[in-house]
C-alpha positions in Angstrom: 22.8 -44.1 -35.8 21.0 -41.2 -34.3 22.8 -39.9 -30.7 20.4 -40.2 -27.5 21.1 -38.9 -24.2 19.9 -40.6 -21.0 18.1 -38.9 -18.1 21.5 -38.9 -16.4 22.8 -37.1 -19.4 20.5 -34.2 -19.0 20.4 -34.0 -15.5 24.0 -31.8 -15.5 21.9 -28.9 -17.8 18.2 -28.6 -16.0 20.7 -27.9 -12.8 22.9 -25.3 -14.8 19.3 -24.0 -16.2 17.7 -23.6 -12.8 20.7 -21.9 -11.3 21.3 -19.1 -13.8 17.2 -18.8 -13.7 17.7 -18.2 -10.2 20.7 -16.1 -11.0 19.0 -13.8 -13.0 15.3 -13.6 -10.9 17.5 -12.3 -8.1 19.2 -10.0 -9.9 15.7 -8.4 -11.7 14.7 -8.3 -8.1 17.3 -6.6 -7.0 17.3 -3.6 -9.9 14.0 -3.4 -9.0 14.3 -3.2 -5.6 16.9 -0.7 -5.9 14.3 1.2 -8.7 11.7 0.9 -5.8 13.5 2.1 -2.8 14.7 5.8 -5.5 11.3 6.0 -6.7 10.1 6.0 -2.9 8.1 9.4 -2.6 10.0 12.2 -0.4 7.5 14.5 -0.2 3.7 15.7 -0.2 2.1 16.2 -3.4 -0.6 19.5 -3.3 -0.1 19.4 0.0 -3.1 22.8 0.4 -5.6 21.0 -1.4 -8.6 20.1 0.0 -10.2 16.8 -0.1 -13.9 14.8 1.2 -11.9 12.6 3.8 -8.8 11.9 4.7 -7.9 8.2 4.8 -5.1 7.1 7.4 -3.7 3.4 7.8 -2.4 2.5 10.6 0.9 0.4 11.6 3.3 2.9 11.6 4.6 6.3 13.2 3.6 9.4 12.2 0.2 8.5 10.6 -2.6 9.0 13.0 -0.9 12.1 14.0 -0.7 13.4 10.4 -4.5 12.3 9.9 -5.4 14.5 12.9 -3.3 17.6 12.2 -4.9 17.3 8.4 -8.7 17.3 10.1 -7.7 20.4 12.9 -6.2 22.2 9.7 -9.8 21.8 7.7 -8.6 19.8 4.8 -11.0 17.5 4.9 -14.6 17.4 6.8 -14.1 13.5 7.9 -11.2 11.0 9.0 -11.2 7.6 8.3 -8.9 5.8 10.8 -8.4 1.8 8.8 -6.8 -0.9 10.9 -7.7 -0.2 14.3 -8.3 -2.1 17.2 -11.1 -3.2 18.6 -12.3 -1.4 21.4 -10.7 1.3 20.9 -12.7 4.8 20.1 -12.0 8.4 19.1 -11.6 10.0 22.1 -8.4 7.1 22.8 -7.2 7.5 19.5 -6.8 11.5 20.2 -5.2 10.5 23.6 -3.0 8.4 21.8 -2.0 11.3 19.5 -1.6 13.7 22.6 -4.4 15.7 21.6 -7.6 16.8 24.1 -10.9 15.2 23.0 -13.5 18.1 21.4 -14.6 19.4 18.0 -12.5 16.7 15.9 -13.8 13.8 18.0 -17.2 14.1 16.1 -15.2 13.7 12.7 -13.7 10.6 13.3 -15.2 7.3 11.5 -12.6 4.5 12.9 -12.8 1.1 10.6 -12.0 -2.3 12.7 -12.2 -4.7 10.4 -9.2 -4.2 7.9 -6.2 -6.7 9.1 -3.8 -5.7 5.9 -3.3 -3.1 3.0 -6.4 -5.4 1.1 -8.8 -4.9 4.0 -7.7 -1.3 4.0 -8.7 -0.9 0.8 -11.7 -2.6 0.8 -13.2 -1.4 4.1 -12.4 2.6 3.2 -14.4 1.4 -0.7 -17.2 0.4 1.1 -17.5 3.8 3.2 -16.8 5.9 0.5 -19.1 4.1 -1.2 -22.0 4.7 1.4 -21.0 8.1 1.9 -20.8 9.5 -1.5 -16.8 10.6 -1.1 -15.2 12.0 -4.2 -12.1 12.7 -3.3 -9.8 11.3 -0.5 -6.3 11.7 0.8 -4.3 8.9 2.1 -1.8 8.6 4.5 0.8 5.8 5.2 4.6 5.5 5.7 6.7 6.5 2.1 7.8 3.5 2.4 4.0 1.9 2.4 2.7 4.4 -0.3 3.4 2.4 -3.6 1.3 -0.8 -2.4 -1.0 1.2 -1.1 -1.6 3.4 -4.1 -2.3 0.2 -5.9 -4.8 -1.1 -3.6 -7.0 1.7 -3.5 -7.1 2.4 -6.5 -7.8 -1.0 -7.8 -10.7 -0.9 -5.0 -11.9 3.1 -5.4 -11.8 3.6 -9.5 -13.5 6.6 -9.7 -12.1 8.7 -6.5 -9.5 11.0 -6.8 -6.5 9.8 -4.4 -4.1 12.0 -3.6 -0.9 10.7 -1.5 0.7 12.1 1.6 3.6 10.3 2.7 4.6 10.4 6.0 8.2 10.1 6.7 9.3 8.1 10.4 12.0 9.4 11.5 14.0 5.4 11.8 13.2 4.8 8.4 16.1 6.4 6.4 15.3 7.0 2.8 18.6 8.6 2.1 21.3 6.3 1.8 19.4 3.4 2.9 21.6 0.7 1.3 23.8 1.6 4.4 21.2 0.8 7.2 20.2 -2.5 7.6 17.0 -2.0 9.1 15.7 0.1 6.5 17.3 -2.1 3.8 15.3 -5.2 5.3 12.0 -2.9 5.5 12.6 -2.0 1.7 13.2 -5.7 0.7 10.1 -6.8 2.0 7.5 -3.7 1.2 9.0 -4.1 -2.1 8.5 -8.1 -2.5 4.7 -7.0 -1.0 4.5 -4.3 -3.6 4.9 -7.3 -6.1 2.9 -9.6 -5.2 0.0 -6.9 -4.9 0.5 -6.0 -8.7 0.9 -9.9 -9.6 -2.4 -10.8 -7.9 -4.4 -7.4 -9.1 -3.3 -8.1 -12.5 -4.7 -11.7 -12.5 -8.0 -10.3 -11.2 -8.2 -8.1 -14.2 -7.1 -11.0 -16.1 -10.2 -13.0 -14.7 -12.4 -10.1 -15.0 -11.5 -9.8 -18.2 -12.1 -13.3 -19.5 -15.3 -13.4 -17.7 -16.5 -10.4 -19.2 -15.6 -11.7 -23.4 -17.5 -14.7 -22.1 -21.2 -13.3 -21.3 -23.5 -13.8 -23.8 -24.0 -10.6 -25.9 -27.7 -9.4 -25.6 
């Protein structure tokens, strides 16, 4: 007579099952947060060559300052400020900054309608885009670099992006395990950093299927 196991029977194993699937999802996350947070960049990459615009996002220290030191230094003819907020102009933004209003105020293109790392992208595509910009280079926190890179170029395939990290001062890269802001930060940018990659791959995936799909003329 053949051996059958209740629902009660099997209800011991799904719960064993789910808890080392947990078990080991939170320990791929954590090698791979601990992957991310060596990998973090920690420093400028051609950091004398020139670009069309430069592309800072804001929500952290550090950035619009870089931006405007890049445009006073002439390496790059235009900023593109992503993420600010409304009302708020050029002349403010290089008050902000501590720097007097002159020849870089007529430079500055200021986006208001990005609200996250998406918009970001999207909003600096579509200016690039009307603009005819080859070549950009993008500032952000280290920390904010990775998601960013994939953003952009998912949303600017044929510009040449070249990173420049900037580095706040109470984010510390070094050693980070032992501070428990910066561990917090790292956790989250990197769950972000996942979720960006899961979503832009199913896009592709979409894009993809889609494309096999159209009639063949």
């Amino acid at each position: 007579m053949p051996l059958t196991f209740s629902s009660r029977d099997r209800r011991p194993w799904r719960r064993r099952l789910l808890f080392w699937a947990v078990v080991l999802a939170l320990l791929a996350w954590t090698v791979g947060l601990i992957g991310f947070a060596y990998g973090l960049p920690d420093e400028v990459g051609a950091p004398s060559e020139r670009t069309d615009a430069i592309v800072v996002l804001t929500g952290g220290s550090q950035r619009l300052e870089t931006g405007l030191d890049l445009l006073a230094r002439g390496m790059a003819g235009k900023l593109f400020v992503s993420g600010v907020h409304r009302g708020v102009d050029a002349a403010e933004l290089l008050h902000v900054a501590q720097q007097e209003p002159g020849r870089l105020e007529c430079c500055i293109v200021i986006d208001y309608n990005a609200d996250d790392t998406i918009g970001n992208a999207r909003e600096t595509a579509r200016w690039v885009s009307a603009h005819g910009v080859g070549s950009i280079r993008l500032v952000t926190s280290a920390y904010h670099m990775p998601r960013s890179l994939l953003e952009f170029e998912a949303a600017l395939p044929n510009v040449r992006i070249l990173s420049h990290p900037v580095f706040p001062p109470n984010v510390k890269q070094e050693g980070w395990y032992r501070y428990p802001g910066t561990a917090a930060l790292f956790a989250v940018e990197y769950t972000k950093y996942l979720l960006a990659r899961l979503r832009l791959t199913i896009e592709r995936v979409g894009r993809e299927i889609l494309e096999e799909g159209e009639p063949q003329t």
